[in-house]
KEFI-427935 format. One line per field, with one value per residue (C-alpha): residue number from 1; residue in three letters; z, y, x. Coordinates in nm, 3 decimals, m for minus. Last residue first. Layout:
<nodes>
vexlo: c(NUM/...)
vexmi: c(ala/...)
zz: c(Z/...)
yy: c(Y/...)
xx: c(X/...)
</nodes>
This chain:
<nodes>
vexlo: c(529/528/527/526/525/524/523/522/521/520/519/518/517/516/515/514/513/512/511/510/509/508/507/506/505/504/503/502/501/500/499/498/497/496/495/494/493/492/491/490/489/488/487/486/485/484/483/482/481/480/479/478/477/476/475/474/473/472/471/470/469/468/467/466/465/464/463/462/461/460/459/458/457/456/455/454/453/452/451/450/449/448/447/446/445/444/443/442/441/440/439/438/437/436/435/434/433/432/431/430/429/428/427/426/425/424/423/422/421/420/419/418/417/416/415/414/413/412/411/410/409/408/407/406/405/404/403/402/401/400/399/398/397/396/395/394/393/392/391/390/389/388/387/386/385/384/383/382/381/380/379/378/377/376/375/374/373/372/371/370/369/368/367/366/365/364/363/362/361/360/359/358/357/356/355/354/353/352/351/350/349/348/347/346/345/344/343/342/341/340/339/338/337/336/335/334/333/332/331/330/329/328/327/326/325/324/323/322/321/320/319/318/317/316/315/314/313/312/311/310/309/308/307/306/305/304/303/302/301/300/299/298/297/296/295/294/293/292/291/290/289/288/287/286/285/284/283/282/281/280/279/278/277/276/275/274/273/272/271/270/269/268/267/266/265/264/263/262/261/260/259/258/257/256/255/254/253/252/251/250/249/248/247/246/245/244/243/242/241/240/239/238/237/236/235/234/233/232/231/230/229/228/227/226/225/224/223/222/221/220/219/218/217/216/215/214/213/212/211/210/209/208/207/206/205/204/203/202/201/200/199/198/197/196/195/194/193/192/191/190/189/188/187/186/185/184/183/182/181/180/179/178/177/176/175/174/173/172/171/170/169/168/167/166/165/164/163/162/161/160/159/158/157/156/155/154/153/152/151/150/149/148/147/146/145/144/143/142/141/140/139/138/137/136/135/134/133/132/131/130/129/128/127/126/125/124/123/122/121/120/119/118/117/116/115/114/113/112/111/110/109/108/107/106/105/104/103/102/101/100/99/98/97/96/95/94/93/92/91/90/89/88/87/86/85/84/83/82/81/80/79/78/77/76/75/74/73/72/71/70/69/68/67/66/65/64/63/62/61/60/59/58/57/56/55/54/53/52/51/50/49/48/47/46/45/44/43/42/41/40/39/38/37/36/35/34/33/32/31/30/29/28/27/26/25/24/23/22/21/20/19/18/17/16/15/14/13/12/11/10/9/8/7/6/5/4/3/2/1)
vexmi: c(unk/unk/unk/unk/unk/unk/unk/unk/unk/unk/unk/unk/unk/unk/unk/unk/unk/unk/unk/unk/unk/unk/unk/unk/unk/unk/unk/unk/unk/unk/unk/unk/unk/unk/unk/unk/unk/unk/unk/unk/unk/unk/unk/unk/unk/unk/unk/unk/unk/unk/unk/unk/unk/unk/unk/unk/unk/unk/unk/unk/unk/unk/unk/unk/unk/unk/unk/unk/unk/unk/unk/unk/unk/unk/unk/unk/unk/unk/unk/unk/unk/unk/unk/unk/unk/unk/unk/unk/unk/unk/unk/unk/unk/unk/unk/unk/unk/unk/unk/unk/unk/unk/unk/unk/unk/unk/unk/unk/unk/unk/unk/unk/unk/unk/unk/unk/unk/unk/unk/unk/unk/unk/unk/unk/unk/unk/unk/unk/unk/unk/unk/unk/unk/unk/unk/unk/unk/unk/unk/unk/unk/unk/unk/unk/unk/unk/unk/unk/unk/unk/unk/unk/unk/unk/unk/unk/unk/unk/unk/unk/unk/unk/unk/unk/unk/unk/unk/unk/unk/unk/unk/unk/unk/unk/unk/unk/unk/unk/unk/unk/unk/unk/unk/unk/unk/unk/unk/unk/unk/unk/unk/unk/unk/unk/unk/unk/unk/unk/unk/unk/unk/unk/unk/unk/unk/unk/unk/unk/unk/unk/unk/unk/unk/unk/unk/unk/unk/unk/unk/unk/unk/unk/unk/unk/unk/unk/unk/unk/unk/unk/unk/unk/unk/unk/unk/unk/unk/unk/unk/unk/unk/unk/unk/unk/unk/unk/unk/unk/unk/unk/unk/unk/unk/unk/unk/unk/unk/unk/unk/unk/unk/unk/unk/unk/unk/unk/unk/unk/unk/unk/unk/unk/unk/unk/unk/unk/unk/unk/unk/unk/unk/unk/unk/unk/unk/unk/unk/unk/unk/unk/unk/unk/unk/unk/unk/unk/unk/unk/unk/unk/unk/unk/unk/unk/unk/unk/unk/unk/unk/unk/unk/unk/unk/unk/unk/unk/unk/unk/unk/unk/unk/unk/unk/unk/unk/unk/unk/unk/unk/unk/unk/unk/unk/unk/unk/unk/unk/unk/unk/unk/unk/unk/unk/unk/unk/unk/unk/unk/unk/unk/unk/unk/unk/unk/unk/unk/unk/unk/unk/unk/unk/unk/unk/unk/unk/unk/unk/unk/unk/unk/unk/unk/unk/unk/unk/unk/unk/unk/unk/unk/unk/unk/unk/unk/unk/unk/unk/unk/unk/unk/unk/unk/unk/unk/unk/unk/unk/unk/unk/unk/unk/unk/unk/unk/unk/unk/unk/unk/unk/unk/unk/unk/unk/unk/unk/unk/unk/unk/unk/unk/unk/unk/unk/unk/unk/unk/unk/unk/unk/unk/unk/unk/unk/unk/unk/unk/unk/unk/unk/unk/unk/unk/unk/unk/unk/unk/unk/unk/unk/unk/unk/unk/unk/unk/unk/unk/unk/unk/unk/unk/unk/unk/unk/unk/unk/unk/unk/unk/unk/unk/unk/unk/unk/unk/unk/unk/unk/unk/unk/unk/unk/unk/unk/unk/unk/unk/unk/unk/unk/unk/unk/unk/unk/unk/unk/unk/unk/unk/unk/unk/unk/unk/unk/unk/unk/unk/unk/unk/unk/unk/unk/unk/unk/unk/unk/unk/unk/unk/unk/unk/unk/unk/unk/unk/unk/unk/unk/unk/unk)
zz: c(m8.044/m8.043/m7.639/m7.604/m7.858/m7.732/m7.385/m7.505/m7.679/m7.376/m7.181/m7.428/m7.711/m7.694/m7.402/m7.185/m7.270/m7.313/m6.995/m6.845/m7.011/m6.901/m6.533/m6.543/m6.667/m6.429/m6.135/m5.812/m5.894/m5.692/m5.889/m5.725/m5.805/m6.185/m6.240/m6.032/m6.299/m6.639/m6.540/m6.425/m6.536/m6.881/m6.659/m6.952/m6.834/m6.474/m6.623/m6.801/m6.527/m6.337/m6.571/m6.604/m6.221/m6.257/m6.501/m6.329/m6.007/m6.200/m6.363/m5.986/m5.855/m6.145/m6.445/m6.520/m6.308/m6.098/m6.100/m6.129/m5.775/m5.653/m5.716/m5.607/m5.306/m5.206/m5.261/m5.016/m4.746/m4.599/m4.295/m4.488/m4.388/m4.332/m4.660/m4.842/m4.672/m4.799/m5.125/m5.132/m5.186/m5.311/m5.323/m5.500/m5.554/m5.219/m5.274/m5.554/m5.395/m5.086/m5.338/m5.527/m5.193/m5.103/m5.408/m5.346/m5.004/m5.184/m5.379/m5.098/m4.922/m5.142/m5.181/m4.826/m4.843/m5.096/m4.937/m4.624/m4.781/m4.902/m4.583/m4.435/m4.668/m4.628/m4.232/m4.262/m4.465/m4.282/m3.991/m4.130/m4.242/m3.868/m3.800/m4.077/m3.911/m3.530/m3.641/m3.305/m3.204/m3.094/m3.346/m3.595/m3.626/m3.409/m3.615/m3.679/m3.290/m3.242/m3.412/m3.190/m2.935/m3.034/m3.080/m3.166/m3.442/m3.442/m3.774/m3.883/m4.152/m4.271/m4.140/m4.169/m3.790/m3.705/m3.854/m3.691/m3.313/m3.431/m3.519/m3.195/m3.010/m3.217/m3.176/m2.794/m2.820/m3.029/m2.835/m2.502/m2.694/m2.797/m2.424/m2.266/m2.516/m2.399/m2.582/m2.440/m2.625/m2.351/m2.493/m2.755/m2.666/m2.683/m3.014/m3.196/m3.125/m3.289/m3.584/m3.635/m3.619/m3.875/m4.131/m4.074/m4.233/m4.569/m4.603/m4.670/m4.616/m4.434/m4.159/m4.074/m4.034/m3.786/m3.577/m3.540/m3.398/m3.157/m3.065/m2.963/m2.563/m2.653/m2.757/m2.416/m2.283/m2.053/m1.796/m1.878/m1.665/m1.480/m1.412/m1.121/m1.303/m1.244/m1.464/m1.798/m2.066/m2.424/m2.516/m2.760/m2.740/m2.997/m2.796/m2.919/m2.768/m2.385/m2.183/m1.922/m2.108/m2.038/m1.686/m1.676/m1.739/m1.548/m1.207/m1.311/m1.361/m0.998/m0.851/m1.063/m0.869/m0.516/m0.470/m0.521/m0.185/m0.067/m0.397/m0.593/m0.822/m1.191/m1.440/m1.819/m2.113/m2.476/m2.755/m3.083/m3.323/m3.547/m3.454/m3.356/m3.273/m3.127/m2.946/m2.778/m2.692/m2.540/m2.299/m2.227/m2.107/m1.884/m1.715/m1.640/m1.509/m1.323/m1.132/m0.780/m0.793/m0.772/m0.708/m0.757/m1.124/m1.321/m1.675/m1.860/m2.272/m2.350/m2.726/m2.630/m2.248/m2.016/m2.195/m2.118/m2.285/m2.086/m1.936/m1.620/m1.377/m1.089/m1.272/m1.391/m1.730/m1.746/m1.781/m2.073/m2.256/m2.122/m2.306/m2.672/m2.652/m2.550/m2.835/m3.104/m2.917/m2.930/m3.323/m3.447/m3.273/m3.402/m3.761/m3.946/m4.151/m3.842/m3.890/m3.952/m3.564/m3.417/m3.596/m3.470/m3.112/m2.879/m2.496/m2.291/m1.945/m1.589/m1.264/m0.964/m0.678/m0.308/m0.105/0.121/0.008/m0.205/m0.474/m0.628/m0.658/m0.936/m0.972/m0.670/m0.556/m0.835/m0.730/m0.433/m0.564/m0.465/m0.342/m0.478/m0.835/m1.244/m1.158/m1.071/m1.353/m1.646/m1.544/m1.539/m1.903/m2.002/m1.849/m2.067/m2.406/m2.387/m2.280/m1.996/m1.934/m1.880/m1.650/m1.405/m1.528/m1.408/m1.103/m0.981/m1.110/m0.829/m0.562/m0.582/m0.588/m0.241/m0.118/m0.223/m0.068/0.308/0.267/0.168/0.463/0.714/0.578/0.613/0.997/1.075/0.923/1.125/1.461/1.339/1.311/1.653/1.826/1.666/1.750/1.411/1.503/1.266/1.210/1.057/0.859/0.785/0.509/0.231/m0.043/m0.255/m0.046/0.252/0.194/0.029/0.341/0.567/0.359/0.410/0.749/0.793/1.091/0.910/0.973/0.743/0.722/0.491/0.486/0.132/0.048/m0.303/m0.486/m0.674/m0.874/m1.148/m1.015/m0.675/m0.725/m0.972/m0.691/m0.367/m0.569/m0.638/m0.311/m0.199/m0.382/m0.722/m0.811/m0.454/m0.181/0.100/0.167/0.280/0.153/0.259/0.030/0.125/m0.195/m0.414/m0.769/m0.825/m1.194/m1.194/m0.841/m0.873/m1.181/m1.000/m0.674/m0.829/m0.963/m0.625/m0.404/m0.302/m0.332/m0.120/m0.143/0.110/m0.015/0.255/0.448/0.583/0.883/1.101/0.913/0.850/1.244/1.135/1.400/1.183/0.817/0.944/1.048/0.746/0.552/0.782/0.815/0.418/0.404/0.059/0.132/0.001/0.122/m0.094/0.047/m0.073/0.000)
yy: c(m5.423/m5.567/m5.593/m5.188/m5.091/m5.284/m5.124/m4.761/m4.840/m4.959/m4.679/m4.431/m4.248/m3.832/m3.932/m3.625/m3.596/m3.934/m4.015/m3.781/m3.887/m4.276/m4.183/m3.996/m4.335/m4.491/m4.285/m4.346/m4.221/m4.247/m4.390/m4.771/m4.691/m4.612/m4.883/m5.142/m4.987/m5.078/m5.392/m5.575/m5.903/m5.682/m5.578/m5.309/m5.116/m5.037/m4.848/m4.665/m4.587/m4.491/m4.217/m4.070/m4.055/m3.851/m3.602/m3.556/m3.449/m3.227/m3.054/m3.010/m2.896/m2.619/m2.651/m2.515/m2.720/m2.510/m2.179/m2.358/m2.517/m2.191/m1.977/m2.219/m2.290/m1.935/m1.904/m2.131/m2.032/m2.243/m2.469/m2.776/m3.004/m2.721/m2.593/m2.917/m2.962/m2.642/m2.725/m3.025/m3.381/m3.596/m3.970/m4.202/m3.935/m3.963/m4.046/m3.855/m3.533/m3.554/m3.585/m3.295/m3.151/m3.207/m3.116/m2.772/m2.762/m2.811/m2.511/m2.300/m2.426/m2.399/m1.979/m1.953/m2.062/m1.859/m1.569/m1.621/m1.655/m1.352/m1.187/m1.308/m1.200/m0.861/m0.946/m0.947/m0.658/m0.455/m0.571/m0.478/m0.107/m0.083/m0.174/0.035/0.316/0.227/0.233/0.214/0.409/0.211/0.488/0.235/0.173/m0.059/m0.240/m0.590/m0.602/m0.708/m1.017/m1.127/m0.999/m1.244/m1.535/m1.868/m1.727/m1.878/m2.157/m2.113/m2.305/m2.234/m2.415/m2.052/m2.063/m2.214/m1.913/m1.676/m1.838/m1.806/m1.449/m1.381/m1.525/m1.427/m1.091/m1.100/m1.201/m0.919/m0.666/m0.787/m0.826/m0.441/m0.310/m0.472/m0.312/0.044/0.302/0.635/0.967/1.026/0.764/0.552/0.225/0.393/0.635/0.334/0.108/0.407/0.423/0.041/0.051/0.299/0.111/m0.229/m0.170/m0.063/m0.442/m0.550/m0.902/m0.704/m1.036/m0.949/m0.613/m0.714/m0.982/m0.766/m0.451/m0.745/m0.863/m0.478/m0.514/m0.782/m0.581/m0.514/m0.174/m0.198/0.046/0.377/0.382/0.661/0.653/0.457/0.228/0.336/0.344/0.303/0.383/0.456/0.752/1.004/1.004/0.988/0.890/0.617/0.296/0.432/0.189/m0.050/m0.369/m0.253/m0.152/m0.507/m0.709/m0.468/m0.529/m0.923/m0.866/m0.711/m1.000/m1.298/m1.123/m1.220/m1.479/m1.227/m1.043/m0.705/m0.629/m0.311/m0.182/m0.277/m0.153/m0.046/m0.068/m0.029/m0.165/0.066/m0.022/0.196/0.002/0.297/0.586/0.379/0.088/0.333/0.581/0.266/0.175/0.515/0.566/0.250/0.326/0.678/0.503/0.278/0.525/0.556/0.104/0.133/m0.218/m0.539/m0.452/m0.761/m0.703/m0.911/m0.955/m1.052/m1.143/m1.496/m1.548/m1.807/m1.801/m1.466/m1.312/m1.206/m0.833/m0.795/m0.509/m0.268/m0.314/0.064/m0.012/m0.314/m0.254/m0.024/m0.313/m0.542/m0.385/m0.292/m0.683/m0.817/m0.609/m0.737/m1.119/m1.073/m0.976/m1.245/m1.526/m1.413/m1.354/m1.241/m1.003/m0.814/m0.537/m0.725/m0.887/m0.512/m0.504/m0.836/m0.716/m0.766/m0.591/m0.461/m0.594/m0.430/m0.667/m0.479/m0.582/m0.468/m0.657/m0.953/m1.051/m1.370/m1.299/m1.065/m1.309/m1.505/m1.819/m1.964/m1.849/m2.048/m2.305/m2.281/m2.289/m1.985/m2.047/m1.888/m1.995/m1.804/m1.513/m1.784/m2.025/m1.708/m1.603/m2.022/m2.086/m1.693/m1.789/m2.118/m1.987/m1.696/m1.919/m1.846/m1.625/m1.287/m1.382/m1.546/m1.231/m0.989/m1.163/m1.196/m0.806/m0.772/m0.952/m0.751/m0.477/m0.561/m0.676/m0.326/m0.080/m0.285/m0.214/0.117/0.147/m0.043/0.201/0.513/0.420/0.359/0.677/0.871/0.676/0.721/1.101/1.129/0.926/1.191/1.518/1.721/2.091/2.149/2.047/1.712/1.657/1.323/1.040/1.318/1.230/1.582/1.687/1.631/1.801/2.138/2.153/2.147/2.432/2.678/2.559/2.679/2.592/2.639/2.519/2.238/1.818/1.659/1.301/1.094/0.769/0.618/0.439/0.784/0.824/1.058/1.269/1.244/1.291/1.604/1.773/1.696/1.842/2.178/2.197/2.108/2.394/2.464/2.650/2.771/2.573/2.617/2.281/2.047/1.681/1.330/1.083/0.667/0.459/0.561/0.546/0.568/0.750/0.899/1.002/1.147/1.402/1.502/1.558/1.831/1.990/1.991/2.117/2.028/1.678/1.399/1.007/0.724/0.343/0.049/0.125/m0.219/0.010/m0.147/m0.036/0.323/0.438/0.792/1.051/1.090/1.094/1.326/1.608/1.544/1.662/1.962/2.040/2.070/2.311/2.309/1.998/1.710/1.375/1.033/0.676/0.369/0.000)
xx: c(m8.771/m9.109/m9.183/m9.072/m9.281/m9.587/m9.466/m9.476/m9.809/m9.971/m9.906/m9.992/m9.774/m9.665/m9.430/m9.494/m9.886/m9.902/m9.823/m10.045/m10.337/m10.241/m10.208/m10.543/m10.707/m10.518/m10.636/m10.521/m10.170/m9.864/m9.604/m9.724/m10.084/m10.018/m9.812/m10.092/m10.366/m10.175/m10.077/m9.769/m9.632/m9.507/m9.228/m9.069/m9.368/m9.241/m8.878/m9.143/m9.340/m9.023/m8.931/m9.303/m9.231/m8.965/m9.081/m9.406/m9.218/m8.968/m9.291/m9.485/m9.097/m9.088/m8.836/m8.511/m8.333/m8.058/m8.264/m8.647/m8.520/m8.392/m8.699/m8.944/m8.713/m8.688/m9.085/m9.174/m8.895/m8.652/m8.666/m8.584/m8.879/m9.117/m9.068/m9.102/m9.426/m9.530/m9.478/m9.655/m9.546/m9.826/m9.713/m9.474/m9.156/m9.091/m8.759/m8.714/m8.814/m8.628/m8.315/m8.426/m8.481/m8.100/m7.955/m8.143/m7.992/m7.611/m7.697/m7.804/m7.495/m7.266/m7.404/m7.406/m6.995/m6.898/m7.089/m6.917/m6.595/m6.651/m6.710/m6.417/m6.195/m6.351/m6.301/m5.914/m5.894/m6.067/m5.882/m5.567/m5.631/m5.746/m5.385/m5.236/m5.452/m5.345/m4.959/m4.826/m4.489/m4.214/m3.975/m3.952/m4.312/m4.507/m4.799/m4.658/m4.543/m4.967/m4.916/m4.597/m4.818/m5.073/m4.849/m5.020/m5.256/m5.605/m5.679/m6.042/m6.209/m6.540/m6.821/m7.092/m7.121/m6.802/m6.639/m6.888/m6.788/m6.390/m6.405/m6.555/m6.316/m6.041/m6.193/m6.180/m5.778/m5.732/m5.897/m5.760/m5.410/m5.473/m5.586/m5.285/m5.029/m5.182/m5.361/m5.477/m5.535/m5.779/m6.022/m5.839/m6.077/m6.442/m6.323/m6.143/m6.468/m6.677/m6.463/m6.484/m6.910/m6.870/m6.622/m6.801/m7.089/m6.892/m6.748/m7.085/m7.208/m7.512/m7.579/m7.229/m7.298/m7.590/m7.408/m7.126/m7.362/m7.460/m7.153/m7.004/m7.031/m6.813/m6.552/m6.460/m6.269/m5.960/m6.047/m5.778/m5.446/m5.357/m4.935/m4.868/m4.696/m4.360/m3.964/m4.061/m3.791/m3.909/m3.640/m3.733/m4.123/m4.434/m4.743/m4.976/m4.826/m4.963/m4.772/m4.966/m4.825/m4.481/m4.567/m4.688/m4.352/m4.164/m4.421/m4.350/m3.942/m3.957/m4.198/m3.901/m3.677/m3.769/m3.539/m3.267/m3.354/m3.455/m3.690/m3.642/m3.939/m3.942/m3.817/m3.930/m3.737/m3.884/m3.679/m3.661/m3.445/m3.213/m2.889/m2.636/m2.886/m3.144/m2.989/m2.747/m3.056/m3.232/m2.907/m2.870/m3.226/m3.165/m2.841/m2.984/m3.271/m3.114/m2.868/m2.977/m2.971/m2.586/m2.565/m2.786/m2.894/m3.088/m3.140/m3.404/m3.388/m3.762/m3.927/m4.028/m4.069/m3.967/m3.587/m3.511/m3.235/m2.924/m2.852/m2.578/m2.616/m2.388/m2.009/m2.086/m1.879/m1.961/m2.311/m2.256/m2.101/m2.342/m2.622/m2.418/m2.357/m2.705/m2.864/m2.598/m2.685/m3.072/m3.052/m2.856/m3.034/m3.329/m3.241/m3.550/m3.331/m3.158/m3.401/m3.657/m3.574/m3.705/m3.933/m4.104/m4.024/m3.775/m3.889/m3.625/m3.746/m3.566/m3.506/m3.403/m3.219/m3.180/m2.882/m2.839/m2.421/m2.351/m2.533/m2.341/m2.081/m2.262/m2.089/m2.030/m2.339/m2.542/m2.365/m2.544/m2.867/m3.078/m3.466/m3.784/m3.659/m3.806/m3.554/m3.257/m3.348/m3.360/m2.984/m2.842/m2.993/m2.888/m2.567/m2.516/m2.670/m2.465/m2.137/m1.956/m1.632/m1.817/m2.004/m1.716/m1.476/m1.754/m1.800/m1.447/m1.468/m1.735/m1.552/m1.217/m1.425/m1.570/m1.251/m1.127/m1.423/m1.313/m0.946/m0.987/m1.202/m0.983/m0.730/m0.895/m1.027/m0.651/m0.555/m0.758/m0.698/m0.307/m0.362/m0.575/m0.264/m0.056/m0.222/m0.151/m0.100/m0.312/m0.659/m0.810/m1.076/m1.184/m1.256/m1.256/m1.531/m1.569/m1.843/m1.721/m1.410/m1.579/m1.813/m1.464/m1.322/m1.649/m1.636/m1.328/m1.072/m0.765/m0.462/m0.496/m0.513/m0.721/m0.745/m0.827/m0.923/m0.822/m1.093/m1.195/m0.887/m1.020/m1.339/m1.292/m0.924/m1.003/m1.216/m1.044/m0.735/m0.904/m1.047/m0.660/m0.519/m0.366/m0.098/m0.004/m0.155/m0.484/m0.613/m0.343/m0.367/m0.317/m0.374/m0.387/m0.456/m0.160/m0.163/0.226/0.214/m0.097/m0.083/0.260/0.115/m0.183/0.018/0.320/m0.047/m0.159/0.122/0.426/0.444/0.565/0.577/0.555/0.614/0.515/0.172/0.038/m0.135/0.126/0.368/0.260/0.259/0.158/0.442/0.744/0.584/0.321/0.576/0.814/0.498/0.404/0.792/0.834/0.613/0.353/0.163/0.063/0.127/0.115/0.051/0.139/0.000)
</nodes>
């Protein structure tokens, strides 16, 4: 351990290299300067961790020296000793860091209390940066896949593993934590060119790089989650949100994505992470996605949050433009759901996958309803990140653009489908109709049978035959009589009866009216060829 004294008379230094008892305080090399700028230039050459300094020296003074220590070799501890009893001095020390103020004449045993007190806290500050680059170097040294594998297991665990100890040091000491969420989206992996892996380990890179810098956090992607990179910060918790805000402005400027941040509250022990990621996880979802802003970092979520709105309360306007099979009845009854879910200018991630997941729900009962095929999409947020523009910002025209879309298609598969199923009704009567080809079949009773109007299925059946029912009936069993007549076992009467007329003699007009020969004619015919 060194130590450096400043001071401009000689006796004042010699004076406190007699009477500090260095050895015992582990205190081997002792240098001198003058005055500060003499000090700057030892103390970036030796580094010394003990400084003792006078306040009031030619050049450049001790405020002065305070000043550029605290700002440049900050791990060293520094003692001021001066002749002057100033409060105006003594404010400067404190603020710039000074272990302790002491006045001249020294006393000695209160100059080797002083110095005792600077070492043990030297001492003290060094095991605990000793531990934190062990840690570094551990993280640092293992695999992505490996520490975000280990990283994910200790926020998703109530207890700690103990080799999770051994290899995060951080853990080994009861300290606050807090778990921040930089949310991936689909844009975000465009950029990239659809390359997942790609994308999270640039974004983890530019992360840890300003996390080593602070040695307080560590980023890794989230394996419980798609589309999450978590950060957990266990020291210098005062300066998250700076941390955070530069993270997203790095991201920004040098990669052109937007990832939005938000962090939870701290938590007193690391087997409470997983309640810090969970607050993160819903400020997120509580952000308002219409507002324009230069840095998307979410630090509470106290802000006012609308009542998520239902579309639901909408099922019955649905029913009726559906019933339209207009694309044009939609457009109004769209406008008003934008007005009821933007209110106050308000939009938030929640309130979208609540809309979406309500219209798959929907979507799927009027799917069923007309049997057409419907597949749901596995990802809804991963559907939702479609709409964010580069700046985060959501695209609420391109994503009422969308839905418009969507349900045209809908729509015309609907009128595909009624149209089948119209025609495949009339196949069904005809086939109703043959089978009971042998007696009276009204109209009416057709209509009952199939549910459908009386004059829909006179209009449809003369459509797809080009003939009435009464005609198609006629046809039919003139078709069957003559099948009968090739039996010439049978008579005239017992045809007649089995394709459902009483009369013969009526039987035998009719059949000439369609064949333009009689009964008896068709089968003489029939028995000479």
């Amino acid at each position: 351990m060194k130590a450096l004294i400043v001071d401009d008379e000689k006796h004042v230094r010699d004076g406190i290299k007699i009477l500090a008892d260095w050895e015992q305080n582990g205190i081997r090399e002792i240098y001198e300067a003058g005055n500060g700028e003499e000090a700057i230039q030892l103390i970036q050459t030796i580094r010394p961790e003990i400084i003792f300094s006078d306040m009031k020296m030619p050049k450049m003074d001790g405020t002065q020296l305070l000043e550029w220590i605290k700002e440049n070799h900050p791990n060293s501890k520094t003692i001021v000793v001066t002749g002057y009893d100033d409060y105006h001095y003594m404010r400067k020390a404190i603020h710039f860091g000074s272990s302790d103020y002491l006045l001249k004449p020294i006393e000695p045993e209160i100059l080797n209390q002083t110095l005792e007190k600077a070492v043990n806290e030297w001492n003290k500050e060094e095991v605990d940066r000793q531990r934190k680059e062990t840690s570094s170097l551990l993280i640092n040294e293992m695999t992505p896949v490996y520490r975000d594998r280990k990283l994910t297991q200790l926020v998703n665990s109530d207890s700690i593993q103990k080799d999770l100890y051994e290899e995060f040091g951080w853990l080994k000491q009861s300290r606050d934590y807090i778990a921040a969420l930089v949310r991936v989206n689909g844009k975000t992996i465009e950029v990239f060119q659809g390359d997942r892996d790609l994308a999270y380990f640039t974004i983890l890179n530019v992360i840890n790089e300003i996390l080593k810098e602070t040695g307080c956090g560590i980023g890794f992607r989230y394996l419980s989650h798609k589309g999450q990179i978590l950060l957990i910060f266990w020291d210098r918790l005062e300066l998250v949100e700076e941390i955070l805000v530069r993270i997203y402005k790095t991201l920004k400027y040098t990669l052109d994505i937007s990832c939005p941040i938000a962090a939870g509250t701290a938590v007193t022990n690391s087997t409470k992470l997983n309640d810090s990621y969970q607050q993160a996880r819903k400020i997120l979802l509580n952000r308002n996605i219409l507002t324009e802003s230069e840095k998307r970092v979410y630090m509470s979520d106290k802000q006012a949050v609308p009542t998520i709105k239902s579309l639901i309360v909408y099922s019955s306007d649905i029913e009726l433009a559906i019933q339209t099979g207009e694309i044009r009845a939609f457009a109004e009854l769209m406008d008003r759901i934008e007005q009821d879910i933007t209110e106050m200018e308000y939009l938030s991630v929640r309130q979208v996958i609540n809309l979406e997941n309500e219209y798959m729900v929907i979507s799927k009962k009027w799917f069923e309803h007309y049997n057409i095929s419907f597949k749901a999409p596995e990802d809804i947020e991963a559907r939702i990140d479609l709409f964010f523009d580069s700046n985060g910002t959501f695209r609420l025209k391109e994503y009422k653009k969308r839905k418009k879309r969507e349900i045209a298609v809908f729509l015309k598969k609907v009128k595909k489908s009624t149209l089948q199923k119209n025609n495949n009704i009339i196949k069904d009567i005809e086939k109703y109709l043959q089978e009971n080809f042998d007696r009276d079949v009204k109209l009416q009773e057709i209509s009952d049978h199939f549910y459908i109007s009386r004059e829909y299925i006179s209009r449809k059946f003369k459509q797809e035959f080009n003939e009435n029912i009464s005609d198609y009936i006629v046809r039919i069993r003139m078709e069957k009589a003559k099948s009968l007549l090739k039996n010439s076992q049978l008579k005239i009467y017992e045809i007649a009866n089995m394709i459902g007329y009483q009369d013969d003699k009526y039987f035998r007009k009719v059949f000439k009216k369609v064949e333009g020969i009689t009964p008896n004619e068709y089968r003489a015919e029939y028995v000479k060829q």
